[in-house]
N, C-alpha and C positions, 0 to 999 in steps of 0.2 A: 504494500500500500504506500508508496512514492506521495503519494500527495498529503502523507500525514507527518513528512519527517520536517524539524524544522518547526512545528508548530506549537501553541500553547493550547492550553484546555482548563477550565473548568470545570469536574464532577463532583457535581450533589449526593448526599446520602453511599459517600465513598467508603462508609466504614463496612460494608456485609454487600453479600448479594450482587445482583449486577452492577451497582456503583463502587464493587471492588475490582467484581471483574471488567469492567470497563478502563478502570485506572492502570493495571496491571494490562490489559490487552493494547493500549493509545501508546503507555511509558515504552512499551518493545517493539513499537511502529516510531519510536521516534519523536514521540508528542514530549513535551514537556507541560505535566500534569500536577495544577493543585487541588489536592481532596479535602472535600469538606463535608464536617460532620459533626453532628453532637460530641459524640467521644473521641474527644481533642487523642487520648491515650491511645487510640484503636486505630486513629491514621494515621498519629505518628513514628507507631511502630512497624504498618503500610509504606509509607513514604519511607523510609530509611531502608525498608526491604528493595523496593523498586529502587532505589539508587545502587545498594547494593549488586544488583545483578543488571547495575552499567546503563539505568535508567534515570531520568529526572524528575525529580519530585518533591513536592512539599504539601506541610499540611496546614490548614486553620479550621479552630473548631470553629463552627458557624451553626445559628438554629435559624434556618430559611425561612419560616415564621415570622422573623423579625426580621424588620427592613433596610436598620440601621447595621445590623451583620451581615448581612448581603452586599449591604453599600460597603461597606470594611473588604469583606471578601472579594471584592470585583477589584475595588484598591490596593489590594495587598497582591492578588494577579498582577495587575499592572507594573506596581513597583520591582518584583519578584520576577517578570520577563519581560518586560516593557509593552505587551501588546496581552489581547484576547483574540483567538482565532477561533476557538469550539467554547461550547456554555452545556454542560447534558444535565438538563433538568430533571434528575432521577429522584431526589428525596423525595418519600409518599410514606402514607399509612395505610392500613385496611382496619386494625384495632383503634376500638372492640366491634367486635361485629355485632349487632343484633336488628332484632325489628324495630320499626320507628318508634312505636309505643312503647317500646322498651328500651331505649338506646335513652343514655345519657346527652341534653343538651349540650354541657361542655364539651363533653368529651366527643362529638358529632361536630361542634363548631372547630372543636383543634384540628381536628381531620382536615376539612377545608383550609385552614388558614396553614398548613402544612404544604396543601398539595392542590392548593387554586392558589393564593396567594403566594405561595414559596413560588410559583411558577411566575407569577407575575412581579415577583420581586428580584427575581434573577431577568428577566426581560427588561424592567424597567430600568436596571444599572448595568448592563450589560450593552443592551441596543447603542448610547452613546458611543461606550469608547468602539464596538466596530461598527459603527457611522464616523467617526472621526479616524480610523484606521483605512478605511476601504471598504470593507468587508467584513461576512464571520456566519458562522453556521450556529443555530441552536438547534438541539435536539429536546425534546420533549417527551417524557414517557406516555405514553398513551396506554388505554388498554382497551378489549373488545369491552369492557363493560363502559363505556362510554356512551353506545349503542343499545346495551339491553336494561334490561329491570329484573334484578337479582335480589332474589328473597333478600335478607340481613344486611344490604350492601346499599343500601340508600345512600348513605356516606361517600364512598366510593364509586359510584355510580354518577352521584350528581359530581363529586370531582373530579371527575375523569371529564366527564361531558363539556365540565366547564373549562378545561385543558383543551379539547380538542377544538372551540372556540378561541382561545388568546392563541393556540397555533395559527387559527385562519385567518384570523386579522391583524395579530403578527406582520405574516407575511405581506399580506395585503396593505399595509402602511408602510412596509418596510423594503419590498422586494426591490422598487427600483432604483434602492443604495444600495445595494450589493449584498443587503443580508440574504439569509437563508433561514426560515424553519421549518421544521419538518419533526411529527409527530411519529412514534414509532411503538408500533402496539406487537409486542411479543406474544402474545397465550398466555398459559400459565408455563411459570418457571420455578425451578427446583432452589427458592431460597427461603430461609424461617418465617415468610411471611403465609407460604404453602402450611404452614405448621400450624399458625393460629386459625386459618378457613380448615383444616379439618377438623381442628379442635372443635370448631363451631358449632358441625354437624347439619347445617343450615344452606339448603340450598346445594345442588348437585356440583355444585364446584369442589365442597367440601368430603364427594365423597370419589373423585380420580383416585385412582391410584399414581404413588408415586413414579413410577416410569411414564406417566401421561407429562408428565412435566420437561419443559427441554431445558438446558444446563445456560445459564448467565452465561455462562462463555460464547454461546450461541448468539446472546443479544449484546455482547458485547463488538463482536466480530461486525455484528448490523449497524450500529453505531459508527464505527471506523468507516463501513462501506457507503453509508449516506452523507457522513464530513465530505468526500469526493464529490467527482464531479457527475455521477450516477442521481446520485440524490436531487438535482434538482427539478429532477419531473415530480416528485413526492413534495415540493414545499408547497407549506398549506396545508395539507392535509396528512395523512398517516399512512404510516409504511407498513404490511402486514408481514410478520413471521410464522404464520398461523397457515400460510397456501405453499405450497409445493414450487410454487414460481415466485415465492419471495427470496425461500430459503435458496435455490438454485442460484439467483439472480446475486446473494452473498456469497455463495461456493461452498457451503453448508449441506449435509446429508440430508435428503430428500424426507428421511424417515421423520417422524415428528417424535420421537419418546426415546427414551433415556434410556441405557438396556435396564433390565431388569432383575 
């Protein structure tokens, strides 16, 4: 992947999951990559691995929730490689999962302010410096359930939906300065967040078995493929890992599950 060496990035919710494997997947294409995350402890022993094994990297805790850390974090990119090239809007929740009449207000509004607002708070500090650089790609996590109405997933459902939104008009405000976004809806994927929807018990998501699940390293590989210059037919809207001609299209096996 030539078009990824050389460049900077920003990933969200870099401490687990695909926003590790994404950081680990960008750092050994060449990205110079800062990860961020609640547990300051968990990327900076991340970041020190990835440079270790001839990578660059750094970490700041940041809680994407909050706007004035996001503003810090886009800053501290800056300072730390002088530009922003890539932004992967990954930090999200799904906990706690339940029905609406039983779901906790707060805990239903952090969700959102997580995972619509963290998204919008990396766009809003972000878009400047590459509008003032040229260019730059953001990536947005999307999921099918942005689309459907999933028993327990009210939460997640209405914040997905409202992601695949700030992708479209994102672009739409933005495309004819050189930016790029483009939203990217994996399936489900094999990381502890699979753990609390089975815990749930709620809604047939929760009851796949685990080889239904394909490996972060899959969506991370998809990430790097849409930075390129492939991705720009997908900005605007979302890039699916879930069809046979997405996964091909990354160079990825055909097969959708994980052995077993």
């Amino acid at each position: 992947m030539e078009h990824l060496k050389g460049k900077t990035a920003i990933v969200t919710g870099a401490s687990r999951g695909i926003g590790e494997a994404t950081a680990r997947f960008l750092a050994s294409q060449g990205v110079k990559v800062l990860l961020a995350a609640r547990s300051a402890q968990v990327i900076e022993t991340l970041a020190a691995e990835i440079c270790a094994n001839g990578g660059e990297a750094s970490a700041f805790a940041c809680d994407v929730s909050d706007h004035s850390a996001v503003l810090a974090l886009v800053a501290q990119a800056k300072r730390r490689f002088a530009r922003l090239d890539i932004l992967v809007n990954n930090a999200g929740l799904i906990d706690p999962i339940a029905r609406i009449a039983d779901s906790s207000p707060e805990a239903w509004g952090h969700c959102l302010d997580v995972n619509v607002k963290g998204v919008y708070h990396g766009l809003h500090y972000a878009i400047p410096v590459m509008l003032e650089q040229g260019g730059g790609t953001i990536i947005n996590l999307s999921s099918g359930a942005a689309n459907s109405s999933l028993e327990g997933w009210s939460h997640y459902c209405a914040s997905k939906a409202a992601v695949a939104r700030l992708t479209g008009v994102a672009q739409k405000e933005y495309a004819a300065d050189g930016l790029r976004v483009i939203g990217l809806s994996p399936g489900t994927v094999a990381t502890d967040m699979q753990s609390s929807i089975k815990a749930s018990g709620i809604n047939p998501v929760s009851r796949l078995a685990p080889s239904s699940h394909i490996s972060p390293e899959w969506v991370a590989q998809a990430i790097a493929y849409l930075c390129g210059p492939d991705g720009d037919e997908f900005a605007g809207g979302d890039f699916s890992l879930k069809t046979s001609e997405g996964r091909q299209r990354v160079g990825l096996p055909l097969a959708d599950r994980l052995p077993a």
